[in-house]
N, C-alpha and C positions, 0 to 999 in steps of 0.2 A: 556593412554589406559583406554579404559570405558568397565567396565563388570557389565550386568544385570543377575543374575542367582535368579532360584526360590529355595526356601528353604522349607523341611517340617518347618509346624511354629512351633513345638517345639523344633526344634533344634537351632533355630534364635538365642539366646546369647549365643550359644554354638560358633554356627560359627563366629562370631561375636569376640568375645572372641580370636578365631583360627586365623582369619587375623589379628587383632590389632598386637599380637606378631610376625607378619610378619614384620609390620616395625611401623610407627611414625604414627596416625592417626591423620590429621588435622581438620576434622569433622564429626560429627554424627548426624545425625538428626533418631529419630524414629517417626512413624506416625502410626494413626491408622484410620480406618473409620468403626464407626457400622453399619452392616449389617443388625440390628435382625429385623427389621418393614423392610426392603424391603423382608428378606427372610421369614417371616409371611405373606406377602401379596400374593410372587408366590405362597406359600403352600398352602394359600386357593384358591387361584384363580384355582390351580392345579386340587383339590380336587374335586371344584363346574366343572370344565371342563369334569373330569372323569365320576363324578354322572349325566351330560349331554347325554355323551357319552353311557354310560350305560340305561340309557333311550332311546336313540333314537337307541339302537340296540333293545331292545323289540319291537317298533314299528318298526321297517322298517320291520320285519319279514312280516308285512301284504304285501311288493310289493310295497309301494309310493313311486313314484322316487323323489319327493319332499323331502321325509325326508330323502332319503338316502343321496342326496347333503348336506343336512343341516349334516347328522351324518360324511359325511368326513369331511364338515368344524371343527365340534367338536374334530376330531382326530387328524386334522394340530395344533389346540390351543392346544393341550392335549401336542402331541410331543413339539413344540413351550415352554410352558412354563414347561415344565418338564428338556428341554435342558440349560433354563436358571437356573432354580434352580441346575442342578447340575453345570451347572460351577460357581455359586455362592457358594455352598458348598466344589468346587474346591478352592477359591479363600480364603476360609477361612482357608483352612487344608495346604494350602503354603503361603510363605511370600515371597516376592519382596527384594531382594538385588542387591544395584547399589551404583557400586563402581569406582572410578579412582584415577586409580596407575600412580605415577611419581617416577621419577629416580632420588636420591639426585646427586649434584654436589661435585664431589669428590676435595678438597685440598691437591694439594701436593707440598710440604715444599721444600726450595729454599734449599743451601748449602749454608754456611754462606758464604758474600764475605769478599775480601782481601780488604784492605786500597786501592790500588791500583786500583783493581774492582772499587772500590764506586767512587773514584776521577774521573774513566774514565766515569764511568754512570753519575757524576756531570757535566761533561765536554759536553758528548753529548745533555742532556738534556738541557746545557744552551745554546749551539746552537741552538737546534730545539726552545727552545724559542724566540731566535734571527731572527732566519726566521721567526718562526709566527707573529714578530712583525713587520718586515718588511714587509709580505706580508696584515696585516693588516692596514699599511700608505700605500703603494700600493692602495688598495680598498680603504683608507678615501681619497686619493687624487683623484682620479677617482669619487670618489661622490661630493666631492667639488667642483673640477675645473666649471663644466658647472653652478655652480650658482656665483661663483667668479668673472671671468669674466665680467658677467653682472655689479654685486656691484662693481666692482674696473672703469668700464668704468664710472658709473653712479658719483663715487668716483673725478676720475679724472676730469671728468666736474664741479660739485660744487668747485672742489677747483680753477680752473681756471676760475670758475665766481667770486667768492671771492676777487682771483687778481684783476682782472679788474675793479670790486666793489671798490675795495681799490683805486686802481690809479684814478678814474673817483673824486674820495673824497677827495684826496690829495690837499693842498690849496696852492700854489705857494707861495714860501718864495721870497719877494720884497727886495733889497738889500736899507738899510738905511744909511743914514749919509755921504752920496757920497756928497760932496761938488761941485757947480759947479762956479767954478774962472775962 
C-alpha cells in the first residue's frame, strides 16, 4: 500500500518519528529543493505587476478603451502571478510524505516430529525423487531418440563397409606342399 499525505513541515520528524515506531523502516530518503530565487523572482514580478496595475487605473479614468484592455491584461498577471506565489508559499509551510506499507510474513513453528514422522517424510520424498528421475530419462529419451537413429543408421553402414573392406583385402591362403605322385 502507497500513501502520499501533506505535512505541516514542522511537524516532519515529529511524524516521521511516529510511523518508524510503527514497524521496521526499510528506507528513508529526505530531500529538499530551494525555493528562495524562484520566490524572489514572483515577488518582484508581483510587485512591478501591481505598480502597473495602479498606474493604468489612474489613466484609464480619462475613457481610453485602449488602456483599459491593456489594465485588465495587468490584472490577469497580477492575479496569475499572486496565485503562484501563494501556492509556492504553500509548498513551503507543508511537506510531502510518501510512504509504502508491506505486511511481514509471519512463521509459524512446526511441532517437533516423531522418528517415525521423519522416516515416513524420508520415505515419500525419495519416491517423489524416484518419479522425478524417471520422468527426467522419459524427457532425455524423447530428446535423444530422433537424433540416435540417424547416428546409429549412419553407424551401421560404416561398419558394414568396413566388413566388406576387410573381405575385398583378405589374400587367399594357397595350400603348400601337396605333393603330386
Amino acid at each position: 500500500m502507497q500513501l502520499t499525505l501533506s505535512i505541516p513541515s514542522n511537524s516532519l520528524r515529529a511524524t516521521l518519528r511516529a510511523y518508524g515506531e510503527l514497524g521496521t523502516v526499510l528506507h528513508e530518503a529526505i530531500t529538499t529543493k530551494d525555493i528562495t530565487e524562484q520566490h524572489f523572482d514572483l515577488s518582484a514580478r508581483l510587485a512591478n505587476a501591481r505598480v502597473l496595475e495602479s498606474r493604468l487605473i489612474g489613466v484609464v479614468e480619462t475613457g481610453n478603451e485602449k488602456l483599459e484592455r491593456e489594465l485588465s491584461r495587468a490584472r490577469d498577471r497580477v492575479e496569475l502571478l499572486d496565485g503562484k506565489l501563494r501556492s509556492l508559499e504553500s509548498q513551503v509551510a507543508f511537506s510531502t510524505l510518501r510512504m509504502q506499507l508491506t505486511t511481514r510474513e509471519f512463521f509459524i513453528a512446526s511441532a517437533p516430529q516423531s522418528l517415525g514422522d521423519e522416516i515416513s517424510l524420508a520415505f515419500t520424498r525419495s519416491l517423489n525423487g524416484m518419479v522425478r528421475l524417471g520422468r527426467a530419462l522419459l524427457v532425455l529419451s524423447a530428446a535423444v531418440v530422433p537424433a540416435a537413429i540417424p547416428l546409429g543408421l549412419l553407424l551401421w553402414l560404416w561398419v558394414r563397409w568396413l566388413n566388406r573392406r576387410s573381405k575385398r583385402r583378405r589374400i587367399p591362403v594357397v595350400a603348400s606342399g601337396a605333393s603330386s605322385n
